[in-house]
C-alpha positions as a Markdown table, in Angstrom:
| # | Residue | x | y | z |
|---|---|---|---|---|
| 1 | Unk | 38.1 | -48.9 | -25.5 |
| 2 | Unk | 39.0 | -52.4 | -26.9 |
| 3 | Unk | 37.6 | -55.8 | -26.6 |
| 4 | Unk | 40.7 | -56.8 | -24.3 |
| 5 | Unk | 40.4 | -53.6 | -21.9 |
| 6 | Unk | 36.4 | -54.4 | -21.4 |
| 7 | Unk | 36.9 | -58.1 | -20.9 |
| 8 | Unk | 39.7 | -57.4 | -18.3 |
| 9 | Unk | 37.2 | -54.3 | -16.7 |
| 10 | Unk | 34.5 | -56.6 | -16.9 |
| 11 | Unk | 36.6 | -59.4 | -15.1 |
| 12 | Unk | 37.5 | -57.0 | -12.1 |
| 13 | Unk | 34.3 | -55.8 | -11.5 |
| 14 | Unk | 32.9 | -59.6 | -11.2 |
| 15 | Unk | 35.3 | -60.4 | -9.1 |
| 16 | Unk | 35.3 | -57.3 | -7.1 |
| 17 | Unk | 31.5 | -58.4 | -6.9 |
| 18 | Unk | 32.4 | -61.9 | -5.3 |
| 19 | Unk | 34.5 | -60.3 | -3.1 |
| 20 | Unk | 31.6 | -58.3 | -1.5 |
| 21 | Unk | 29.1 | -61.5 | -1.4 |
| 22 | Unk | 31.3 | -63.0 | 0.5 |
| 23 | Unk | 31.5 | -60.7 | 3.1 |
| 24 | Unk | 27.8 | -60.0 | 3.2 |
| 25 | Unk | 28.1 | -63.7 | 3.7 |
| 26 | Unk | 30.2 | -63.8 | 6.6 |
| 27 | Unk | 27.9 | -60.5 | 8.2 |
| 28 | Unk | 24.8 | -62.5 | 7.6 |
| 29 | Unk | 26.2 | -66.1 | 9.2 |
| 30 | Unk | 26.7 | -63.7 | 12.6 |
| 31 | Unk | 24.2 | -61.4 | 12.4 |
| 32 | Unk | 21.1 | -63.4 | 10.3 |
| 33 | Unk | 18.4 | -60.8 | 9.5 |
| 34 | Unk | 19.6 | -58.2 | 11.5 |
| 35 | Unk | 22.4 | -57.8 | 8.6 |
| 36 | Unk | 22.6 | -54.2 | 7.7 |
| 37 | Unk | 24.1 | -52.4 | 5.0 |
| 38 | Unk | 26.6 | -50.7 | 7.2 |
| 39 | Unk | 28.0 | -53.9 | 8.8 |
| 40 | Unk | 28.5 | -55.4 | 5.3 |
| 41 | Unk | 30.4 | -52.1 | 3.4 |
| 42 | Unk | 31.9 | -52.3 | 7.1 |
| 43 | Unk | 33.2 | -56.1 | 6.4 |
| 44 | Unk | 34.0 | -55.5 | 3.2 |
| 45 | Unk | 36.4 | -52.0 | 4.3 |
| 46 | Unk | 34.5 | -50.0 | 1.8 |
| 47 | Unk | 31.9 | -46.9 | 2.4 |
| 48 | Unk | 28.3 | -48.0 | 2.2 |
| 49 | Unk | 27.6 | -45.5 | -0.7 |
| 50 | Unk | 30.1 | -47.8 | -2.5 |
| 51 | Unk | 28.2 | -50.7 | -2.0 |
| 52 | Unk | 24.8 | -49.0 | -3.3 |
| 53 | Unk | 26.7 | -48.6 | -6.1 |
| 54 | Unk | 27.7 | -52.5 | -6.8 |
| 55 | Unk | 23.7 | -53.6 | -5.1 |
| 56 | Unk | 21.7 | -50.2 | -5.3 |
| 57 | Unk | 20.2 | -51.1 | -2.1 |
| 58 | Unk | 19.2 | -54.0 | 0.5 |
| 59 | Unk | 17.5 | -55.4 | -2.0 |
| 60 | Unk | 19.7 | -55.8 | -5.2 |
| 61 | Unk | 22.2 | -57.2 | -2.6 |
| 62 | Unk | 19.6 | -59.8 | -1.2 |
| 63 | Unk | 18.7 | -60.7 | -4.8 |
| 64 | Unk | 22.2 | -61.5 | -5.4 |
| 65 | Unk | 22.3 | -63.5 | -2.0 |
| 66 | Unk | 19.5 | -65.3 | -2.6 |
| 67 | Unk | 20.8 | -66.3 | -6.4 |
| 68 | Unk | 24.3 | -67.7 | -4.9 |
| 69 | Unk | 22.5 | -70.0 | -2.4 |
| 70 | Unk | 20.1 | -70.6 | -4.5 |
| 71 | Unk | 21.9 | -71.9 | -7.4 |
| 72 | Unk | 24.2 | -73.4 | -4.6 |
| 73 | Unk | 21.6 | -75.7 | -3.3 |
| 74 | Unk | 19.3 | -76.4 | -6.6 |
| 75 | Unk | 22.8 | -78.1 | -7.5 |
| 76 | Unk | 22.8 | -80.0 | -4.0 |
| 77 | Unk | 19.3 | -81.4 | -5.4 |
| 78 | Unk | 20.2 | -82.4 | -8.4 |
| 79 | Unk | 23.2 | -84.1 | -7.3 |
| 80 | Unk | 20.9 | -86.2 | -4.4 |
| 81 | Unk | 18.1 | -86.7 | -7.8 |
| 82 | Unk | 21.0 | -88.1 | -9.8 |
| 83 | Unk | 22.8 | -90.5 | -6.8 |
| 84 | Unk | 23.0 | -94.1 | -8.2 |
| 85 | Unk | 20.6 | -95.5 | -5.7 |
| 86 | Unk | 16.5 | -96.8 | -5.2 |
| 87 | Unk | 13.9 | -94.1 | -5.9 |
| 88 | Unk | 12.8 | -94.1 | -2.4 |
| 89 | Unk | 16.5 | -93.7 | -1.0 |
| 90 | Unk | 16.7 | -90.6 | -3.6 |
| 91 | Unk | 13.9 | -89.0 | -2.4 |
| 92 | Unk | 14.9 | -89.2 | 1.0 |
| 93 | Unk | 18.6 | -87.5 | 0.3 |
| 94 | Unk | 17.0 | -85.0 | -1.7 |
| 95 | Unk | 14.6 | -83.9 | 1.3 |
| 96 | Unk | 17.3 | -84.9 | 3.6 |
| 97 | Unk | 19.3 | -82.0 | 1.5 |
| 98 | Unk | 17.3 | -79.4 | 2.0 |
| 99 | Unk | 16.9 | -79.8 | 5.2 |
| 100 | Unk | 21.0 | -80.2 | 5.6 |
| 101 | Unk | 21.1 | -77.3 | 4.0 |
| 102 | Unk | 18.9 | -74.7 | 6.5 |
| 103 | Unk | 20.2 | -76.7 | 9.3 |
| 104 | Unk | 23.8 | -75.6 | 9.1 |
| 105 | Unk | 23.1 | -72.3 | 8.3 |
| 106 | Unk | 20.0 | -71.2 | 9.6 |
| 107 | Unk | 21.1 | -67.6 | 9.6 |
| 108 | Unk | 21.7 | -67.6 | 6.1 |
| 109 | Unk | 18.0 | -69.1 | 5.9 |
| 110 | Unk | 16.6 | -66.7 | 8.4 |
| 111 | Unk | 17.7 | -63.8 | 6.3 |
| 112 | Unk | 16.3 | -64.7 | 3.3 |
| 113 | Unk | 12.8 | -66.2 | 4.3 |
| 114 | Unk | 12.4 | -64.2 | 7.8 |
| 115 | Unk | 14.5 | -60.7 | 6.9 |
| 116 | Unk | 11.4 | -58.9 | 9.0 |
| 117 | Unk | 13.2 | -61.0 | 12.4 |
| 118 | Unk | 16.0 | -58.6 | 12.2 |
| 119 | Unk | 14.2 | -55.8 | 14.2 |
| 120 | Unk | 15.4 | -52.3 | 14.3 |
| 121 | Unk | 18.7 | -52.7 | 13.6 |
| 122 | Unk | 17.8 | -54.2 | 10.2 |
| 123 | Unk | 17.1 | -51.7 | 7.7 |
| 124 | Unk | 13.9 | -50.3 | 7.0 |
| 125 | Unk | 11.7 | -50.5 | 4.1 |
| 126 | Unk | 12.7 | -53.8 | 3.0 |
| 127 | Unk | 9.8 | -56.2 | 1.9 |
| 128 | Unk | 10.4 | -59.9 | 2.5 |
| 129 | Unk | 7.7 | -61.3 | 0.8 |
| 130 | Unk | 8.4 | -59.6 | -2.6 |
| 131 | Unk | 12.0 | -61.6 | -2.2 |
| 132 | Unk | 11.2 | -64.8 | -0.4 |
| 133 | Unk | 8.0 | -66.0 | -2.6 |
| 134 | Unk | 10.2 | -65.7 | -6.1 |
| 135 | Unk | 12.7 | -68.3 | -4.5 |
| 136 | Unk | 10.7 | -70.9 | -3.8 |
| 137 | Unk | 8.8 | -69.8 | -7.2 |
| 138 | Unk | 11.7 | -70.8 | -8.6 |
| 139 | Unk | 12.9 | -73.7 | -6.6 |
| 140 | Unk | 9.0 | -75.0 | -7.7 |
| 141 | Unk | 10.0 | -74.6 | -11.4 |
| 142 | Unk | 13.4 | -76.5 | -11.0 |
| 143 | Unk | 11.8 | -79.3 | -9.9 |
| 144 | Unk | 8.7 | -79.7 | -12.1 |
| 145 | Unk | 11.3 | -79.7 | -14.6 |
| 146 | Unk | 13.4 | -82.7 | -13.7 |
| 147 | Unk | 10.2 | -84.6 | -12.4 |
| 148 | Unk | 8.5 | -83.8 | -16.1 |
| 149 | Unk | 11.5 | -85.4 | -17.9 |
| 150 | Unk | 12.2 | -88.3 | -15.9 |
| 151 | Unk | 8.5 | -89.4 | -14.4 |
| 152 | Unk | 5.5 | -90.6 | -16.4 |
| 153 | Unk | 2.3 | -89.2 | -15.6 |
| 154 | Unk | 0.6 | -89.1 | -18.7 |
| 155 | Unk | -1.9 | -86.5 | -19.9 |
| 156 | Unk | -0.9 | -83.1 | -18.9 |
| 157 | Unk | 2.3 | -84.2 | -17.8 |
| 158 | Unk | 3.7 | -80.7 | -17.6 |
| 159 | Unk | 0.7 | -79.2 | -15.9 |
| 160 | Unk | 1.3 | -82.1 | -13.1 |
| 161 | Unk | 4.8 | -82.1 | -12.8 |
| 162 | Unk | 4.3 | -78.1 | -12.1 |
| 163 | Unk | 2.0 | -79.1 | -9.4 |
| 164 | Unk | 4.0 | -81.8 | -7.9 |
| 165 | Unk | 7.2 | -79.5 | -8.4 |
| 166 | Unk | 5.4 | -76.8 | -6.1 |
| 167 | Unk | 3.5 | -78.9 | -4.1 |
| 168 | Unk | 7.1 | -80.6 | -3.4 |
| 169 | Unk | 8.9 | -77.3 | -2.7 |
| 170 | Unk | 6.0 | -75.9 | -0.4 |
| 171 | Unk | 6.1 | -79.0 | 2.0 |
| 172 | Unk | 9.7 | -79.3 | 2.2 |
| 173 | Unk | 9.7 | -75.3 | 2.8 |
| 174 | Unk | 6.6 | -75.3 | 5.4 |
| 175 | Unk | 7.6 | -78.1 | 7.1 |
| 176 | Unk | 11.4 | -77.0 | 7.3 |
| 177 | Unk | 10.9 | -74.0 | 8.4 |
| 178 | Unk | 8.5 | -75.2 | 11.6 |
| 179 | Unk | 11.3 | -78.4 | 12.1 |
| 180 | Unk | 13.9 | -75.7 | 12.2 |
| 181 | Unk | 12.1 | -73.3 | 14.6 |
| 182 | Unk | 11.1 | -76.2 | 17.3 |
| 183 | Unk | 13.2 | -79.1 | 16.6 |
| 184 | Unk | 10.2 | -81.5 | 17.7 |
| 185 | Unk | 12.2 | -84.9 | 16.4 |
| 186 | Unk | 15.5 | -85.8 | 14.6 |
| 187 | Unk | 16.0 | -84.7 | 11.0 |
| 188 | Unk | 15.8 | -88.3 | 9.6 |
| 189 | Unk | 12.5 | -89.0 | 11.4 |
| 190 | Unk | 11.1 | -86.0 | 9.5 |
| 191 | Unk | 13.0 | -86.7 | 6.4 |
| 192 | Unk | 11.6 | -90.2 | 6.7 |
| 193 | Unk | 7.7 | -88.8 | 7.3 |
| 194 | Unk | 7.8 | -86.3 | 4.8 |
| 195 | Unk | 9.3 | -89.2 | 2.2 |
| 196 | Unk | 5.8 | -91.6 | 3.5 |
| 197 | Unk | 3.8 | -88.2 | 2.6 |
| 198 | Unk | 5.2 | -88.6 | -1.1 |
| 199 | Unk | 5.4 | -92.2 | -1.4 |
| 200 | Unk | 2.2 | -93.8 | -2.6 |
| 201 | Unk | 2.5 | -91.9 | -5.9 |
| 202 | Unk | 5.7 | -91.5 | -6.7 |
| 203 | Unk | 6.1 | -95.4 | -6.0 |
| 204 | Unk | 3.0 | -95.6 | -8.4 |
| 205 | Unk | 4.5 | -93.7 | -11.8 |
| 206 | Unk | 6.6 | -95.1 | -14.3 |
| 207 | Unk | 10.2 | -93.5 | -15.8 |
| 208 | Unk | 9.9 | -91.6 | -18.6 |
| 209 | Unk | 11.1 | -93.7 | -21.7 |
| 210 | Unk | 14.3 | -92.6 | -23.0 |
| 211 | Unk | 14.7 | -89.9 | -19.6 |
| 212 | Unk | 16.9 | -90.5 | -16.8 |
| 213 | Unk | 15.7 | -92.2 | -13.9 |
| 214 | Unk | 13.7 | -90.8 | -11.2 |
């Protein structure tokens, strides 16, 4: 087989893959964590021994989920770290956009943090907590990263900005998760409380010299 052939194999078969994420989309947006295999070869118009073969099973396909919004909203961040504005009006858009982001699709965030909701319709033997912790893992990681190269906290900078990073990521996850359950107040009051939890010491630290702004 030559180079041309592959490439062109290897192109369908990525696409072919899209194609199936976005109907396991569209099943988990009805459906939350009560989205099964069979309603999402179903969607798709394909047998669900076909879709084992694309995933291998509920978990390869929540993997794959969980990367797409993942990488969809670590982008959202970024974008709200980088706006041309006042540290403290940054930090409230990038909490502001993570809670945005649950909030209009809380199915989509029910399935990957609560799969267990989904009851027996869901499908069995499915561990959420072997797929849930690794996301905000790596959410914790992302952020200790850009907080290493634009803050200044001195000695053990890295060590910190991993602790702040996951510190960050826990809160906003913890307290999300309870604001979305109970809706107690208004997203911006909670933004703006969460944003007073972080304050003192973010106001405190310096830029980094010669990193972008934080």
């Amino acid at each position: 087989m030559d180079t041309t052939q592959r490439t062109d194999q290897q192109k369908s078969a990525d696409r072919r893959r899209r194609e199936l994420l976005e109907a396991a989309d569209r099943v988990v947006l009805r459906d939350g964590p009560s989205a099964s295999m069979n309603a999402i070869a179903a969607e798709a118009g394909i047998t669900k021994p076909i879709l084992y073969r694309h995933f291998g099973d509920k978990s390869g396909l929540y993997a794959s989920l969980a990367k797409r919004h993942t990488d969809a909203l670590l982008g959202a961040l970024r974008a709200a770290l980088d706006a041309p504005a006042e540290r403290r009006e940054r930090v409230e858009a990038t909490l502001d956009t993570y809670l945005a982001a649950i909030e209009a699709r809380p199915q989509v965030y029910r399935f990957l943090m609560h799969p267990s909701e989904g009851g027996p319709q869901s499908d069995q033997g499915f561990d959420a907590g072997q797929h849930s912790a690794p996301l905000l893992r790596r959410m914790g990681e992302e952020l200790a990263e850009v907080i290493e190269e634009r803050v200044d906290l001195g000695p053990d900078s890295q060590q910190l900005a991993r602790v702040w990073g996951h510190g960050i990521v826990g809160m906003m996850h913890a307290a999300g998760d309870w604001w979305l359950g109970e809706r107690p107040c208004a997203r911006a009051e909670l933004v703006r409380a969460l944003a007073d939890l972080l304050w003192g010491r973010l106001a405190a630290a310096g830029d980094k010299l010669g990193g972008p702004a934080f």
